[in-house]
C-alpha positions, -999 to 999 in steps of 0.1 A, spaced: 110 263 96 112 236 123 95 201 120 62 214 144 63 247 127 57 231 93 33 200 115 6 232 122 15 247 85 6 219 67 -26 211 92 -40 247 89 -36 243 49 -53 215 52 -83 225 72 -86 249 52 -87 231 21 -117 205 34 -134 237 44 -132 255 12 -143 216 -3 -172 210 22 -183 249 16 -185 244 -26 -202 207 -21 -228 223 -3 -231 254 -19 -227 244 -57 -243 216 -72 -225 213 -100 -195 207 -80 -215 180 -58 -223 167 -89 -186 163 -111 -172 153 -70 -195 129 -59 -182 101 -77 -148 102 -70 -157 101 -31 -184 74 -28 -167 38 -17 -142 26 -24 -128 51 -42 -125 75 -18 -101 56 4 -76 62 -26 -80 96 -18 -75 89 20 -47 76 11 -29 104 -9 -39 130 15 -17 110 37 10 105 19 3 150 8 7 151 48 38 132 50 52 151 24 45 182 37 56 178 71 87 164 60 79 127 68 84 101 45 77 72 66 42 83 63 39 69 29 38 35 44 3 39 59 -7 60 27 -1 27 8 -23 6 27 -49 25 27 -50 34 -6 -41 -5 -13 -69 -19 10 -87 5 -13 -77 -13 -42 -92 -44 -28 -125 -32 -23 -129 -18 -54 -115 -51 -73 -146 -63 -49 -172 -38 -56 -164 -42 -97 -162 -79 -96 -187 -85 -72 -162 -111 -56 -166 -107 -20 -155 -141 -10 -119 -133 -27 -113 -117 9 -103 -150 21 -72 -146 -5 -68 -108 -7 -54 -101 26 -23 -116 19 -19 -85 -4 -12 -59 29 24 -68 33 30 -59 -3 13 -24 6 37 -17 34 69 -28 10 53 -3 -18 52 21 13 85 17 20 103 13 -15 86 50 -12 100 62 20 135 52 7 127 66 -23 118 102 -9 150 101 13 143 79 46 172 52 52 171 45 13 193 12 10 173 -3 44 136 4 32 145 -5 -8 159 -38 8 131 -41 33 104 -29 3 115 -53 -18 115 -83 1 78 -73 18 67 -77 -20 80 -108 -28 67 -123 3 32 -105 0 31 -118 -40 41 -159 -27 15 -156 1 -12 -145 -25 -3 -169 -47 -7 -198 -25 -37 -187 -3 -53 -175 -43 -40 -211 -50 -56 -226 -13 -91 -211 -17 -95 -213 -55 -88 -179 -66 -60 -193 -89 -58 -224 -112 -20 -216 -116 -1 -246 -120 -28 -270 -110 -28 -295 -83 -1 -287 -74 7 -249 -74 5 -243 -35 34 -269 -26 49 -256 -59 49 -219 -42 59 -226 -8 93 -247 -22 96 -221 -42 97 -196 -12 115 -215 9 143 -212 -17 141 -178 -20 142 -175 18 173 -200 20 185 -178 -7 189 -149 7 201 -160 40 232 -178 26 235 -145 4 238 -126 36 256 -150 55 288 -152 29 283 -107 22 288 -105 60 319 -130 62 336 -109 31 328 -73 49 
């Protein structure tokens, strides 16, 4: 089956599916009842987000796991907000995103799209979205990690790693 073929496949299936859902949460109240917490906020933007990523699978599109991951991660910040009652940790958490769209892509390479580019490109989008965190965390007092002086502690830190990898891929590309 061609790529629009299995596009309109996977869309009637799943039209059909929040049909056949909207149907039994209207017409059974038992099943209103079991469902209703697992689609109230936040929690139902997890669920936004792996019907995404069902969609990308389906239609043969890994890349879409990288939008299915922040979602489902931006998710994972509300709900960190909604338990904690820590809404001010926004001025931190954002800093978090890039690390969704590096676990989006260590997927994509994982499910077959340009493998070796999105690991690479996954990987770093982590490391970067884990330094940021900890220095805005660090910044706006989210973190007590090293003190004083954690946030100029962090960004050396980063600036080797960055320095780092660039002579790594300065002496890879004179050997090839």
């Amino acid at each position: 089956m061609n790529k629009p073929g299995r596009t309109q496949l996977a869309l009637g299936v799943i039209l059909i599916f929040l049909g056949a859902w909207f149907l039994l949460d209207k017409s059974v109240p038992a099943f209103h009842t079991i469902i209703n917490k697992y689609t109230e906020f936040p929690f139902n933007m997890f669920l936004i987000g792996a019907g995404i990523l069902i969609i990308g699978l389906v239609t043969g599109q890994p890349g879409m796991s990288v939008p299915a991951a922040i979602v489902a991660g931006i998710g994972g910040i509300f709900y960190y907000q909604t338990m904690t009652k820590n809404y001010d940790s926004w001025s931190y958490m954002w800093a978090l995103i890039p690390g969704f769209v590096g676990v989006g892509s260590i997927l994509a390479g994982l499910l077959g799209d340009n493998t070796a580019h999105n690991l690479k490109r996954g990987l770093n989008m982590m490391v970067i979205s884990a330094v940021l965190f900890l220095v805005f965390a660090s910044f706006f007092g989210g973190l007590d990690i090293l003190g004083n002086y954690g946030p100029a502690v962090l960004l050396i830190l980063l600036g080797v790693w960055v320095l780092g990898s660039g002579l790594y891929r300065s002496f890879r590309t004179k050997e090839e």
